[in-house]
N, C-alpha and C positions, 0 to 999 in steps of 0.2 A: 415754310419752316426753314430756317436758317440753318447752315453747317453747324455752328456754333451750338444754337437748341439741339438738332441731332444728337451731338456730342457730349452735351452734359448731360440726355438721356442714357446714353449707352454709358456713360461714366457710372450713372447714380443705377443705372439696371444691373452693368457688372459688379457694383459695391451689395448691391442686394443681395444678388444671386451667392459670392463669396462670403456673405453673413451668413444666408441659409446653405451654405456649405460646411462654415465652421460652424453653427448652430447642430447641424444633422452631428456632425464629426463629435463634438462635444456628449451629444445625448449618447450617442454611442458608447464614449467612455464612462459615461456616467453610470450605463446600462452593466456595462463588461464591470467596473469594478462594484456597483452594488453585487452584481451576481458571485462576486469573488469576497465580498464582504460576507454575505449567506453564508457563502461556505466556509469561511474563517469563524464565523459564530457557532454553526452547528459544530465542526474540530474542536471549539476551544469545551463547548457543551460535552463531548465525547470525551474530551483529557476531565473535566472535572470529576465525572463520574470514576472514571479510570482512577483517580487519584484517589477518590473516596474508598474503591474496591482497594486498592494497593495500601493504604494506611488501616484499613483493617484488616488484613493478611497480616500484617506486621503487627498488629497487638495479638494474633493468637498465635504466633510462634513461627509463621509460613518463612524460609529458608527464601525471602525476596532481596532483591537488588537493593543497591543503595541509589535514589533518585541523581539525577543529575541537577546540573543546577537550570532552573526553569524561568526565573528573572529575567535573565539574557534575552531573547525574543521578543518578550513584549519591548523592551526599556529600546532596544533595536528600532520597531516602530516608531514608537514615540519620538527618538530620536531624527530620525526620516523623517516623520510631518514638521516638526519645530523645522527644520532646515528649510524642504521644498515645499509643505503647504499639502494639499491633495494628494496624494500619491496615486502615483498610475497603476490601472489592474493588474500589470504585469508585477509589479511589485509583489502588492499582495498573493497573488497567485502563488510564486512562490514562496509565500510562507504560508499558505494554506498548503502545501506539496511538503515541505517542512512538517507540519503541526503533522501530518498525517501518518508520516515515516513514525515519528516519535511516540505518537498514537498506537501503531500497528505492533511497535518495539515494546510498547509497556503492556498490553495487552499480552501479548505473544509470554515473555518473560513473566509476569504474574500468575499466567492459567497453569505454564510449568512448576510456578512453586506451589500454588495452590495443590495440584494433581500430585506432585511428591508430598507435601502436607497430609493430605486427605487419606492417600493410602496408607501412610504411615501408622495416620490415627488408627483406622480401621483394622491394621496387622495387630496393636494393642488391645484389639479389643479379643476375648476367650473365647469365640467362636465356636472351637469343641467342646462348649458345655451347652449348647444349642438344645442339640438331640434331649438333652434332660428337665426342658423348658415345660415337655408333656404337649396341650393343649394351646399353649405359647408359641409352640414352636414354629407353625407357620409364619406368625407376624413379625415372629423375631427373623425369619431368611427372610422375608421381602422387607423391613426395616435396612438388613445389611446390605441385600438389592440396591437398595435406596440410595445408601450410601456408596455406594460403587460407583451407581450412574454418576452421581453428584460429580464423584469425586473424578468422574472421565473429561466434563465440561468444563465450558471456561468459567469461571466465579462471578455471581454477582450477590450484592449486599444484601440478599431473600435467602439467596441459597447456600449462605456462609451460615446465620441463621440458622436454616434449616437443618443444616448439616451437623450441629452442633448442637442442636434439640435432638435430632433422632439418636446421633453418637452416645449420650450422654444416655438416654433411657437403654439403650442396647446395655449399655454399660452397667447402669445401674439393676437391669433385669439378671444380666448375666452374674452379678456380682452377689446378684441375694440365691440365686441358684448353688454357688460354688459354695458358699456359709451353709447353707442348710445343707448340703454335702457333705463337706468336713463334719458339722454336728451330728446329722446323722452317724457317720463312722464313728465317733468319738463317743459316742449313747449304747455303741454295744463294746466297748471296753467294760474289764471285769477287773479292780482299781489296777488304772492303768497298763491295762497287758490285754494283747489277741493275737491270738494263731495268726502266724503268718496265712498260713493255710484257706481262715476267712477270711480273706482280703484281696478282692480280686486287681488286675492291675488297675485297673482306674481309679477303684477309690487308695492303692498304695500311693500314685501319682498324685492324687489330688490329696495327701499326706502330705508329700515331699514338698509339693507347691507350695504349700501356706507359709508364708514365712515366720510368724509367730511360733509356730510348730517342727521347726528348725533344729532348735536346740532342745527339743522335750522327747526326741524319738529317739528307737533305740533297738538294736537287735539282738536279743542274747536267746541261752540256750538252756532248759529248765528241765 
């Protein structure tokens, strides 16, 4: 065999071997930025939901942020591939590190307004007419239970929901409790008058309370 033939074996073997180098080197990146693609889909999966919870917070009243602007990012990408073509894992990487920050910041900030939301509702509701529920009155403390725990966690679109079906029946039990309250007392008036005397303070309180009832009371001396 000839110097020459040697030669253009070890030429066409080192061309080889440098193809299956940068072959290996390529599958590699291939490897790192799908893996970094994953996780930029599951992020963008977790902001959508986020966003879903964060725009219903805001139709029932929750005291939340104003979004920032969220365009920017992606148009970012897009912009980077029209340029360079592929982008390298590294790139992506961090804006999956990005996506996450912003992730962790809307979450964080929403469960806050939710949790001042929720207690707030629950402070409106007449809780000290519980006790007068009778045979109710277990369901109605672990309904507000309920709502407490709710309103400790961070929100999701079941338990906003939820929180606002059980609110809402608390409410309405509490409410037909306080009416047949007031009528009761108002059933042993004798036209329009009763001894202070029969009146104990609670159902005086629950006079004072009614707002209708406001301008019709009256204390004088016979």
């Amino acid at each position: 065999m000839s110097e020459t033939t040697l030669a253009e074996d070890a030429r066409r073997l080192a061309a080889i071997a440098r193809a299956k180098r940068e072959s290996e080197t390529d599958s590699q990146e291939q490897r790192r930025l799908q893996a970094q693609i994953d996780k930029l889909s599951t992020e963008l999966t977790r902001l959508r939901k986020g966003l879903e919870i964060h725009r219903r917070l805001a139709e029932i009243g929750a005291p939340v942020d104003d979004l920032s602007d969220l365009s920017a990012a992606p148009r970012e990408v897009r912009d980077q591939i029209n340029r360079t073509g592929r982008p390298k894992w590294q790139y992506i990487n961090a804006r999956v590190s990005r996506l996450e920050r912003v992730n962790g910041e809307l979450a964080l900030a929403d469960s806050r307004a939710w949790t001042s939301w929720a207690f707030g509702q629950i402070s409106n509701l007449a809780t000290t007419l519980i006790p007068r529920l009778g045979a109710e009155r277990r369901s109605a403390e672990a309904r507000v239970q309920s709502l407490e725990r709710s309103a400790g966690k961070a929100p999701s679109l079941a338990a906003i929901d939820e929180f606002q079906v059980i609110w809402r029946r608390v409410r309405d039990d509490l409410a037909d409790v306080e009416s047949a309250g007031v009528n009761a007392v108002l059933n042993r008036f004798v036209q329009g008058r009763i001894r202070l005397f029969d009146l104990s303070e609670d159902e005086l309180e629950l006079l004072r309370a009614d707002e209708t009832l406001r301008s019709q009371l009256y204390l004088s001396l016979s």
